[in-house]
Wavefront OBJ file of the C-alpha trace (Angstrom):
o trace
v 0.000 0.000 0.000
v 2.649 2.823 0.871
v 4.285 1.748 -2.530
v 1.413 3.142 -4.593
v 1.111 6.281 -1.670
v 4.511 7.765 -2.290
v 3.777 8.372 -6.227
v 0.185 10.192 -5.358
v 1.155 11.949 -2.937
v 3.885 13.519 -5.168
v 1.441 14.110 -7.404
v -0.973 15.513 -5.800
v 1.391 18.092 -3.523
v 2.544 18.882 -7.417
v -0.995 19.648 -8.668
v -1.682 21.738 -5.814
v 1.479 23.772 -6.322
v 0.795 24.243 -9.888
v -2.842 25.447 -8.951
v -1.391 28.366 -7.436
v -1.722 30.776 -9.457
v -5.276 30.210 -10.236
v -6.084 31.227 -6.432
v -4.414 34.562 -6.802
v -6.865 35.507 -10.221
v -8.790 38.575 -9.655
v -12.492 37.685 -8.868
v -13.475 40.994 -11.570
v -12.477 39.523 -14.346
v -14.679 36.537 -16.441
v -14.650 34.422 -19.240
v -15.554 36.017 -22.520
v -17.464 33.618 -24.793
v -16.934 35.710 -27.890
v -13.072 35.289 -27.861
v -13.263 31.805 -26.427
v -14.661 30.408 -29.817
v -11.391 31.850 -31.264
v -9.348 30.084 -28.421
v -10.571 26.931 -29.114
v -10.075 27.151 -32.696
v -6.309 28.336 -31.929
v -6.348 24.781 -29.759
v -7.397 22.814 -32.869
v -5.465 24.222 -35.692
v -2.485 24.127 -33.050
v -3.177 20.570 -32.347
v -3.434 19.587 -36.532
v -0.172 21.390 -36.896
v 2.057 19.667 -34.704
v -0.064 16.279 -35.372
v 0.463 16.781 -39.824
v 4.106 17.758 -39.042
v 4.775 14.950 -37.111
v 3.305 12.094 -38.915
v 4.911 14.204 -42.273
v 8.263 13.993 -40.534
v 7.693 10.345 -39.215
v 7.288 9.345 -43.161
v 9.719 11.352 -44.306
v 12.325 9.509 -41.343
v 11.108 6.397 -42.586
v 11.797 6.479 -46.059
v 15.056 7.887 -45.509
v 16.388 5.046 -43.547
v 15.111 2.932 -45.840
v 16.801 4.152 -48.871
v 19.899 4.366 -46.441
v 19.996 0.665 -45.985
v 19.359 -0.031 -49.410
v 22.412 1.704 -50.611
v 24.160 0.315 -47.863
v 23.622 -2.982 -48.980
v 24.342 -2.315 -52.645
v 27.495 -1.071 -52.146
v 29.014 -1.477 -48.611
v 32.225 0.683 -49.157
v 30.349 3.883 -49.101
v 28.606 3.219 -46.292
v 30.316 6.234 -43.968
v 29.112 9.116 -46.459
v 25.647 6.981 -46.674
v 25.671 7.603 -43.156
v 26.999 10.627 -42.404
v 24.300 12.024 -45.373
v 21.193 10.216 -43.545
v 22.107 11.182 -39.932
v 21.772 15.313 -41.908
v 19.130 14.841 -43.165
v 17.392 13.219 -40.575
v 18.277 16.329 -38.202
v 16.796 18.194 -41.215
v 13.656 16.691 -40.817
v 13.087 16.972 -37.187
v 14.060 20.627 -37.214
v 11.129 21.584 -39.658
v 8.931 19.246 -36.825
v 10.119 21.311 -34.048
v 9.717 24.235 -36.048
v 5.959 23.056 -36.639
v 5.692 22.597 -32.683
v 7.136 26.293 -32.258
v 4.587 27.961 -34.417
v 2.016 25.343 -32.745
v 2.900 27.014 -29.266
v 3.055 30.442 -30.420
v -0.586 30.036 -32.175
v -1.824 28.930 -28.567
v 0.404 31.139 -26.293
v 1.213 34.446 -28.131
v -2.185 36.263 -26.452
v -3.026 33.883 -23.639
v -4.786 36.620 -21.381
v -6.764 38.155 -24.333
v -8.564 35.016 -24.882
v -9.775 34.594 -21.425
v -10.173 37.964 -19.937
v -11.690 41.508 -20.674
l 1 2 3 4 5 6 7 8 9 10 11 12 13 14 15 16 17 18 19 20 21 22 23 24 25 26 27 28 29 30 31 32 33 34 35 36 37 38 39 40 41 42 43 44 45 46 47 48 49 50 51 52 53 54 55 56 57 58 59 60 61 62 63 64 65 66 67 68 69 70 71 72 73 74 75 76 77 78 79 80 81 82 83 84 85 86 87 88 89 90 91 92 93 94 95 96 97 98 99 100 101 102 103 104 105 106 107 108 109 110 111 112 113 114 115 116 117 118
């Protein structure tokens, strides 16, 4: 029993840390249901950003080391520029997905307050 206590109780003194901040709001200040629709419409297109960017770079990773170990096997001897050119490009790839995950969090985050509050 005190095996599964330690992990909830971690969790939960972390959860009621992190709620913090929502104690010290200002009671004058309310939701605004016209610029709420536009929030969560930021959420979604946010969400199918990072979600077509990653399944895009996923394929892309994919075929790459593929084609990799099909010239590897073809011709062995090259194998160090083969790999040297596959490791680029896949850093290549995964910068344009954490690029997609930084315009993602600026969509969201950019005018948090203006969303919520009037």
């Amino acid at each position: 029993m005190a095996k599964h206590l330690k992990p909830f109780m971690i969790l939960s003194i972390f959860l009621i840390l992190m709620s913090m901040p929502l104690l010290a709001q200002e009671t004058g200040k309310t939701f605004n249901p016209q610029t709420g629709s536009l929030f969560k419409l930021a959420i979604i297109v946010s969400g199918a950003i990072i979600t077509l960017a990653a399944a895009a770079g996923a394929l892309c990773q994919a075929k790459a080391i593929s084609s990799a170990c099909e010239g590897i096997s073809r011709n062995p001897a090259s194998a160090p520029h083969i790999r040297f050119l596959v490791l680029l490009g896949l850093v290549l790839i995964e910068t344009l997905v954490i690029y997609a995950l930084f315009i993602a969090i600026f969509i969201v985050m950019i005018q948090w307050g203006n969303y919520f509050l009037k």
